[in-house]
Every structure is written in C-alpha cells, then in structure tokens.
C-alpha positions, 0 to 999 in steps of 0.5 A: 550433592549441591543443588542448583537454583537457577539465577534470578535478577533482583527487581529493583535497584536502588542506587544513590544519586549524588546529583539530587541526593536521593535514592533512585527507584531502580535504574531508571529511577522510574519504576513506579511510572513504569508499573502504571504505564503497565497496568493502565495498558492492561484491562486485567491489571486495572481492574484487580487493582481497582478492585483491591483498592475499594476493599481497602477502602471498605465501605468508609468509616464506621462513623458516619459523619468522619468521611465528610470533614474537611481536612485542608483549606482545599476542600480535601475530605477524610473519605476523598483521603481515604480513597486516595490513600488506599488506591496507592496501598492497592498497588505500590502497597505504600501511600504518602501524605503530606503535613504541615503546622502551625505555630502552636506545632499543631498540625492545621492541614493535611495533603495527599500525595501521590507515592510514584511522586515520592523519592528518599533522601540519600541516608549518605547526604547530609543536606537530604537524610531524613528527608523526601523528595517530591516531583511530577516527572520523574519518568521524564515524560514532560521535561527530558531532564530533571527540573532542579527548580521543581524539586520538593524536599520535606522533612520526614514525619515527626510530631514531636514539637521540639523537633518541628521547631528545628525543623523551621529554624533550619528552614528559615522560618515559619514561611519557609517551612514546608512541612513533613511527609508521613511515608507508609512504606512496608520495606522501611528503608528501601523501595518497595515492588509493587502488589503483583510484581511478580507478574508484571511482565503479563500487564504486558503481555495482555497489552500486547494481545490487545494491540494485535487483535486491534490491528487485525480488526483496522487491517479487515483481517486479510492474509499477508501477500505477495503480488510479483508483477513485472517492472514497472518504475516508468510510472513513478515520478523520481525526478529530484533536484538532487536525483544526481545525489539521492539515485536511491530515492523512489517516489511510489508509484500510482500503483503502489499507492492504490495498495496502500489505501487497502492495507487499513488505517494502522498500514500492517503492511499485509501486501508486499509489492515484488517486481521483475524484468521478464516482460513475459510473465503475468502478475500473480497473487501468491499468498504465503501461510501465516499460523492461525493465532486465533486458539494460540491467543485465546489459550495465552489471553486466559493464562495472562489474565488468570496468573495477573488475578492470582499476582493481586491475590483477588478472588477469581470470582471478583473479576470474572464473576460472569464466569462463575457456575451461577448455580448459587445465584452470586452465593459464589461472589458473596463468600468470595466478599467475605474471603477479599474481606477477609484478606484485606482486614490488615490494610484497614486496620493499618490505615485507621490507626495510622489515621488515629495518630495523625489526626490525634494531633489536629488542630481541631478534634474532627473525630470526638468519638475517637472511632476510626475503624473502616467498615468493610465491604458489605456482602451483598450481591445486589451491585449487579443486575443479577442480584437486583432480580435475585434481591427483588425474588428473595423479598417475594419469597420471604413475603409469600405464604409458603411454610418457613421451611420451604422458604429456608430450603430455597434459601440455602440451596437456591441462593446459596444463604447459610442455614443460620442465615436463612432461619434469620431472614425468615424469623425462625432462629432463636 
C-alpha cells in the first residue's frame, strides 16, 4: 500500500546570478524585504518578533561596564551590537557583522550589518567564492535596477593573519581593503527562512483584516447599494475637442459627483449608480445583502494571531498577557519568563561566544575579565501597571505584622510565588 503526501512547494529558491556572481535569495532575490514588509504590516508578528528579539538580547552582559565600550570610531557600543544582532537572530535567525584590521592583523573596528543587506557569493564564480556581497535595495524599492556601483564585496571571515594579508595583496593594499564579514547563518551554505516562515502567509493575512476594518471605518459603515434612476446624461458636460474621437469619454455628472463626496475618504465604491430610459419610473434605493463579516473576522483574527504566536514559539502569555486568567496576579507571565528564558538560553549563549572569539582578537582588551555571558531577562512582573500595584502590596505584606505563615500562604496561592520562594522572602527558609 503506497502513501500519498500531499505535494509541497519549497520556500525558497536559491539560484545563481551570473550577472553579480551571487546567490540570489529566492526568486526575486528578495525574500528578506519581503518577510519585513510582511511583518511590519502585522501587529502580531511585530510584536512576537519584538519580543524574541529582548529575550535574546536577555538583560545585557553579565559584566557590567562590557555593554558601555565602544567598538568603532562611530560610537557603536557592545550593548547597541548587541541589540542589533540579536533583533536579526530573532527573525531571519542569522545576523552579520562587519570587520576590519589593521596592519598588525588586529581587528581595530567592528560594524553591524543588516543581514537582509547581505548576499554570498556564487561558490561557482572565482571572482566571489568565499565572498559577500553588501547592498541596500535589493527589493529594489529606490533604484529599478541593481546599482553595480553600489556593490560591497567583503572577504568572508577568517583571523588568520597570513590569510588577511592575501586578503590585502589581492585587493590592492591596506587602502583598498575592505575587510571580512562574519556571517552567522544556521543552514551554513544556503539561505535560511525566516523564525515563523511557516506562517508567513497569516502576516498577511492579519494585515488584510486590518486594512478592512480601516476602510469600513473611513466609509461610516454603510451597506452597499444600488440607486436605479431614470436617465439623466444632459447634466454631464461631454463636450471634448476629440469628442468625435473619444465618444466613450463621460465627464461625471453633477449627481454623481455629489455621491461620490459619501462614499468616505478611501472611496469604497459603496453606491453604485444605474440608469435607464423609462420616463415613467421613479428612482429607488435597493440595497442587496452583503455577509455579515463581523463573527467571520473576529474567529479569523484570533486563529491568525494564535497560529503567528505559535510560528515564533513565544509563550501566549507574553503577547496576550491581559488575556490570561489574572487569578495568580502575573504568576501566569512570570513562568512563561522562565519558559522563553529557557528557550532562548541557546541563542545567548551562541552570541556570547561568538562575541568571545571576535573580540578575542581586538586591538585593545575590552573585556579583561574574559565574561561574556548574556543575562537573561529577569522574572519579575513589575514592567507593567498591574505588577507595579502588585510589587507595591507584596512590600506591604511582607512589612505587616501578620504571622510568617499567613504571609507565606498568600504568597503562594495569591501571587502565585513557590513555596521555596515565598519562605525566602519572608526569612524563614533555612
């Protein structure tokens, strides 16, 4: 007995371009401007990409004054790096960053740089194997075609001073040179989807809803109609210099352009506008039914924005913590704190050591201590108002004169602490 599955497109498709001797990202070589267009259209999205993004940032470095020092004759900092990179992780789950030397083959300045600007080199080109190439509009939104002159091409990363010094020979010397590109990308030799690509197509649809419920509020909500009136073209002025040429040209008349000025500012076309001949006949309003959309959406919206939530694997009760029982008072958002810490704990610790062998071979020893480790986000629920009342009567209780043991019950069942927890904060654990 064979099995069937049913036939599924690939993603992405990456191809050569001869012209530039790169790889191009899908089709249209654009997939990254696509998946950000997508997302900035949908509230969701945006906000479970912002989201992913501070976990893995986590709460900066672990040593304090790391996050201050400047890596760049720019003023670019390790924390600003930091955000940077870990917003790229968080949705194209890849970031780059830019290097270059001196002539002691010590790295003197690092960049951010941002990864839908980045495109590989053809492995099949000789002028672009182990290279990158940088641009800002490849989604061609500024210029229709590609600007040759525009073109970065850096040499992919590799400390290695014997092979910098190629590096420059090759690209005409130390004025020439460029620098490297460290590329963190989790296929290594193709492109990869972005976090919740497996969704992408309910970015758009969320944006879509959007859209509607914007033009049913521009056009005042009104029912689509029909008016059948009798004929009544001698208002319009249809005289043209080429009226013998262009008969089919009508200037709208007086009446119909009154109509128009109800149709609201996104012109819906709700009024539709019918004449006839038969003098005899009076002009009628006839409305048609249209579906009442108002359940359909509101079943759609929640599906869209439950399936985007599940796509970035974020806890619900991040995005839709109003939402959430409240019967622990945040204890619900506190463990899902501790469960996205959790998840997330692999994409800081990659970046710390990644940050450890880059900066391992900087011109100057910003981090003596040798600490990179990325602290995670702490497990509070004060950052809203609720956990700043709740904040303000746990210090209250924990300041009254009740007995220990009633404070470590409400504690637990009213907070929604641990017993371990809850003992420690009234100092009776041993």
């Amino acid at each position: 007995m064979k099995t069937y599955l049913p036939q599924i497109e690939r993603r992405i498709l990456v191809r050569p371009n001869q012209t530039f001797g790169i790889l191009n990202y899908d089709l249209d070589n654009a997939y990254p401007q696509r998946m950000l267009e997508l997302v900035a259209a949908s509230p969701t999205a945006k906000d479970c990409w912002n989201k992913r993004a501070k976990f893995i940032a986590g709460n900066s470095f672990e040593q304090q004054d790391l996050g201050r020092q400047v890596i760049n004759s720019k003023g670019l900092t390790m924390a600003k790096l930091l955000k940077a990179v870990a917003s790229d992780k968080a949705l194209f789950t890849g970031f780059g960053i830019h290097i270059n030397y001196n002539a002691n083959c010590k790295i003197a300045s690092v960049n951010y740089v941002k990864f839908e600007d980045i495109r590989m080199g053809d492995t099949d080109c000789p002028d672009t194997v182990d290279k990158y190439v940088l641009y800002s509009d490849w989604g061609r939104k500024t210029w229709k075609n590609i600007m040759r002159n525009k073109l970065t091409f850096l040499d992919q990363y590799n400390p290695d001073p014997e092979v910098i010094k190629q590096q420059v020979i090759d690209a005409g010397g130390w004025d020439n040179y460029k620098g490297q590109l460290y590329y963190f990308n989790p296929e290594v030799d193709d492109y990869p989807l972005i976090e919740a690509d497996s969704v992408w197509e309910d970015f758009e649809t969320e944006a879509g809803i959007k859209i509607f419920n914007n033009r049913e509020v521009n056009t005042g909500f009104l029912p689509s109609t029909m008016l059948f009136m009798q004929s009544r073209r001698e208002e319009a002025d249809n005289s043209r210099p080429d009226g013998d040429e262009q008969h089919y040209y009508n200037v709208p008349s007086q009446l119909e352009r009154d109509l128009g000025t109800f149709q609201g500012a996104k012109s819906a076309q709700k009024i539709i506008v019918i004449e006839y001949e038969d003098e005899n006949s009076k002009p009628e309003f006839q409305p048609y039914s249209i579906q009442n959309n108002d359940k359909l959406f509101e079943s759609t919206e929640k599906s869209v924005e439950a399936r985007i939530i599940k796509g970035f694997s974020i806890p619900k009760e991040l995005i839709n913590s109003e939402k959430a029982s409240g019967l622990s008072n945040g204890g619900e958002k506190k463990e899902a704190i501790r469960e996205f810490n959790d998840n997330t704990a692999p994409d800081r610790l990659e970046l710390s050591e990644i940050f450890a062998e880059i900066f391992g071979n900087f011109y100057t020893d910003i981090n003596p201590s040798g600490n990179w480790n990325i602290l995670p986000v702490p497990t509070i629920v004060a950052d809203d108002n609720a956990g700043i009342k709740a904040g303000t009567s746990i210090n209250q209780l924990l300041l009254s004169a009740i007995p220990a043991e009633n404070k470590i019950a409400i504690l637990v069942y009213a907070y929604g602490f641990k017993q371990a927890e809850a003992e420690e904060m009234c100092g009776t654990s041993i």
